[in-house]
N, C-alpha and C positions, 0 to 999 in steps of 0.2 A: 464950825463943823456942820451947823445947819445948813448954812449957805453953800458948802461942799457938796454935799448931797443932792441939795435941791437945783444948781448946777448940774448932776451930775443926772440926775432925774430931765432936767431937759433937754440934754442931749445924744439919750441913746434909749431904744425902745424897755421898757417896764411896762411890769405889771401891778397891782395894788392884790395883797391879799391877808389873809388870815389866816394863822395857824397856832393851833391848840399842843402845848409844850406837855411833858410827863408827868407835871403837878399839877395840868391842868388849865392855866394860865394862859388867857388868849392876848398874842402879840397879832400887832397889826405892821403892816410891813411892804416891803418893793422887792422886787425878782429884775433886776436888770439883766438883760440876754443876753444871752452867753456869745460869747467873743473869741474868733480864732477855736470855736468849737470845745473852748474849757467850760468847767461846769459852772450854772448861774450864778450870779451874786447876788443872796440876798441880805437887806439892810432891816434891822428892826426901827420900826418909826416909833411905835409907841408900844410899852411893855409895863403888867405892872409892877408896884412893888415884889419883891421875892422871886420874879418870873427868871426864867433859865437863862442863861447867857443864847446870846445869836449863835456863836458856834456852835452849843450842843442842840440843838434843833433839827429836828425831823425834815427835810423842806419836802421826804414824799407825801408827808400829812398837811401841805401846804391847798387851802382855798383858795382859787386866785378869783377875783374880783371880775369878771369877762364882761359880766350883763350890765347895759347902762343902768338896770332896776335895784341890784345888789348896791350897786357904786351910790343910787339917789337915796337909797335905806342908808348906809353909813351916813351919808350925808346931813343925810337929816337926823341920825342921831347923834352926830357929833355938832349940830347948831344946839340941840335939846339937851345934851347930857353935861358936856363941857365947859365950866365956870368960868375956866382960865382964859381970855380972850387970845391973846397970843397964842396958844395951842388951838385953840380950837380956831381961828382963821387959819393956821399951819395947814391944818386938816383938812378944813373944807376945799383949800388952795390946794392939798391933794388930791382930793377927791374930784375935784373939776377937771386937773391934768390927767389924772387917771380916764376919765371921758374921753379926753383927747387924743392919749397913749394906748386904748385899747389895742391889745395885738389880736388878728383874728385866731391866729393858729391855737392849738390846744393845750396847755402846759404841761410840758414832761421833764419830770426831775432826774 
């Protein structure tokens, strides 16, 4: 499934962002752009425990990640916070595609 995504993440414009669920819980995540004019597709990347399912999420309470400077702060907190070596290279490996994949335009859900 990883390799789906991350597939799927390089062959069509996203966005990298953040968004704080009803209990609170901040997922981290991608906004693939909308296609044939249906609405976005967003993929939760990383969620914690007890956090809300992807479908019932808010995506107008969605932060998208725009600025290269937002994008080098995750970065660098996911080299610093993240134990897990395979997750956190995951991440960083997003975070550098997300550099690459900046859309300029504005996000609207």
């Amino acid at each position: 499934m990883a390799s789906e995504i991350m597939n799927e993440l390089n062959s069509a414009p996203w966005q990298l962002g953040l968004l704080t669920d009803r209990r609170g819980h901040i997922h981290l995540g991608a906004v693939l752009a909308d296609n044939d004019h249906q609405r976005p597709v967003y993929v939760d990347l990383l969620a914690p425990v007890g956090a809300s399912n992807a479908a019932d999420l808010d995506l107008d309470r969605l932060v998208v990640l725009v600025r290269g400077d937002h994008v080098a702060d995750l970065r660098r907190l996911v080299e610093r916070c993240i134990d897990d070596v395979r997750l956190r290279d995951r991440l960083v490996e997003l975070a550098d595609l997300a550099t690459l994949h900046t859309v300029m335009t504005p996000w609207t859900a």
